[in-house]
C-alpha positions in Angstrom: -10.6 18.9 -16.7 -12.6 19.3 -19.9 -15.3 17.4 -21.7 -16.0 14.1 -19.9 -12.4 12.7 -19.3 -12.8 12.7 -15.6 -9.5 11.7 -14.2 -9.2 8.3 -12.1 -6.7 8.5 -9.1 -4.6 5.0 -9.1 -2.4 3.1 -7.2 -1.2 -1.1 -7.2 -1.7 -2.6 -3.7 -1.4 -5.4 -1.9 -4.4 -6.6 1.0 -3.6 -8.0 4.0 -6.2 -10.4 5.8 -8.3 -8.9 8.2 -6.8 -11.0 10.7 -3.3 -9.4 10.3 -4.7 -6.0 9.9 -6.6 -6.5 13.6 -3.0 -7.7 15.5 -1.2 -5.2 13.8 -3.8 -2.1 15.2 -3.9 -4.3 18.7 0.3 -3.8 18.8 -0.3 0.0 17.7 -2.9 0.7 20.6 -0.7 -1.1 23.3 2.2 2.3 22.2 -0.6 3.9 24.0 0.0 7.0 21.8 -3.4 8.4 21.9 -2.7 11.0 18.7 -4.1 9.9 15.0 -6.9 8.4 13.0 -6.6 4.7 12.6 -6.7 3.7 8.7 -9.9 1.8 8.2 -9.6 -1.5 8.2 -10.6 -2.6 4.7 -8.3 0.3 3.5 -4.5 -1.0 5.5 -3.3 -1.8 2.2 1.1 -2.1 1.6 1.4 0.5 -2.0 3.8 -1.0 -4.9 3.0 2.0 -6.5 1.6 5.2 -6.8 0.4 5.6 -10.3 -1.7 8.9 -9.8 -4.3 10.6 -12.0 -5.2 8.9 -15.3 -8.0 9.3 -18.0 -10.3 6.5 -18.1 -9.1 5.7 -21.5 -5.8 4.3 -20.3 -7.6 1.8 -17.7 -7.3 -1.3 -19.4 -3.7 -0.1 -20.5 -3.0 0.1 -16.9 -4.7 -3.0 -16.1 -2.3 -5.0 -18.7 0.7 -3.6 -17.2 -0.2 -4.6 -13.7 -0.9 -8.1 -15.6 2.4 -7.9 -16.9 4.2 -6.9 -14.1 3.2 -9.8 -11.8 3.6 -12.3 -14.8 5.5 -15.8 -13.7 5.2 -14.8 -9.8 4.2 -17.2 -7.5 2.3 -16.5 -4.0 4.6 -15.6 -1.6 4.5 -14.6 2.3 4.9 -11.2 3.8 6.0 -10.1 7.4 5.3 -7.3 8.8 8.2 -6.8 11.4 8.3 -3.1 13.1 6.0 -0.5 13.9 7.7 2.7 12.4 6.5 6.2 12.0 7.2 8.1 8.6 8.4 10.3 7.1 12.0 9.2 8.9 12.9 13.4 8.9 10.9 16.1 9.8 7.5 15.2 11.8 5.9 12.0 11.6 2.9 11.9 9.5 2.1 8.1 10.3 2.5 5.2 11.9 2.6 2.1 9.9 4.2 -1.5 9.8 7.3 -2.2 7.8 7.3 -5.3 6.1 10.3 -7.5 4.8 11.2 -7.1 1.4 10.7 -10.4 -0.4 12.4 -10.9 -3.7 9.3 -11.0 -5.5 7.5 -7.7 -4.0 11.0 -6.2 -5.1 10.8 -7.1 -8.6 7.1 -7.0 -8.4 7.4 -3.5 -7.9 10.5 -2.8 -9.5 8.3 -4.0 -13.1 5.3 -2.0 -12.0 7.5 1.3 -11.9 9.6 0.4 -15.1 6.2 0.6 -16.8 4.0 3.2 -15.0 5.9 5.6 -13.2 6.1 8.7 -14.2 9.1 9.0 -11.8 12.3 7.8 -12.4 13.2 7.9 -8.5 9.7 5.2 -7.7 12.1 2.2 -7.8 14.7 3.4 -5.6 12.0 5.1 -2.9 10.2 1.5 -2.1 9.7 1.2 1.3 7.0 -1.4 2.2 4.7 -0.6 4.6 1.2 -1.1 5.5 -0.5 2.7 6.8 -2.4 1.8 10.0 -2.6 5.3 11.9 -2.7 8.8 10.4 -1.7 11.8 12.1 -3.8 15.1 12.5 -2.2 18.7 11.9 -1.2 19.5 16.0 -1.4 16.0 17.1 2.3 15.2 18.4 3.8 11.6 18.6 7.3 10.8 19.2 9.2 8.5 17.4 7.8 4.6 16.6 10.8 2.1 16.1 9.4 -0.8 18.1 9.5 -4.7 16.9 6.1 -6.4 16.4 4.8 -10.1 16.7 3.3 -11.1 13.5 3.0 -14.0 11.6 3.7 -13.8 7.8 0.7 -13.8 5.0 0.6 -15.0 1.8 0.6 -12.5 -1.1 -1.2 -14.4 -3.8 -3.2 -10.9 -5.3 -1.8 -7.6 -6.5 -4.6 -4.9 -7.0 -5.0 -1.6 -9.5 -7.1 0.5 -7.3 -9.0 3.7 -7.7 -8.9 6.4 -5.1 -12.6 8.0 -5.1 -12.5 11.2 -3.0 -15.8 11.5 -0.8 -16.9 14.1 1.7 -15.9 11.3 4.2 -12.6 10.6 2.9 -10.7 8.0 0.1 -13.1 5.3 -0.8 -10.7 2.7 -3.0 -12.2 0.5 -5.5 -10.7 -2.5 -7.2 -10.4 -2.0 -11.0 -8.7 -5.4 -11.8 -6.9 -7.8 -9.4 -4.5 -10.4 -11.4 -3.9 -13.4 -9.0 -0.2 -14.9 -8.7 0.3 -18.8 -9.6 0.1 -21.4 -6.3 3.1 -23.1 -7.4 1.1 -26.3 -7.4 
């Protein structure tokens, strides 16, 4: 890095409720698994997309693309229906909980990599999930494919976060939020 063009670490998310992130860790601690570090709770957050390191210059750039993106879209719900681990080959890394794939997360996302990505292959690789539980080099876990009990929530806020590296971990930080219409 040179001069004072820091680079900011970004990604578009979407927030559960609190309520839906505390069920979802209850149904991960009944696997009795024992192995991983839980995602904090404010951080359980389902990526669109990975936009990685930018200058600060292109923020509000970014910001109107997310805008763009979501443009038209009305709230919508979300279930989260299995507890999975990932990567599906090689060991797992993580446990999370895949979601269905409403239409407008698809195209939601689908916009969002048409004008961000700096990957062709980010469209096709959408798999939404929410991260609840992390796995620790040597910590060994078998496979998670088990159904879980939740009730939908309502998307009605897409996020541009920043990723902040800290001694303690990623802190994210909300650069803009765009809010989707009510369909009143």
């Amino acid at each position: 890095m040179s001069g004072g063009d820091a680079r900011v670490r970004l990604f578009v998310a979407v927030y559960p409720p609190a309520e839906t992130v505390c069920l979802l860790r209850r149904a991960v601690n009944r696997l009795a698994l024992g192995v991983g570090r839980d995602t904090p709770a404010e951080q359980v957050h389902l990526t669109l997309l990975f936009i990685g390191d930018r200058s600060p210059h292109e923020l509000a750039g970014v910001a109107e693309s997310v805008e763009r993106s979501c443009a038209g879209f009305e709230a919508f719900p979300l279930t989260p229906r299995r507890l999975i681990t990932l990567p599906e080959r090689g060991l797992p890394r993580l446990i999370a909980a895949e979601t269905d794939a409403p239409t407008p997360l698809v195209e939601i996302q689908r916009r969002l990599a048409r004008r961000l990505s700096r990957s062709p292959r980010d469209a096709d690789r959408f798999r939404p999930h929410l991260t609840l539980v992390r796995f620790r080099p040597g910590d060994r876990s078998g496979r998670v494919d088990e159904p879980v009990e939740c009730e939908p929530f309502v998307v009605d806020r897409i996020a541009l976060m920043r990723s902040v590296l800290t001694h303690t971990g990623a802190e994210h930080r909300e650069v803009a939020g765009v809010a989707l219409g009510r369909g009143d």
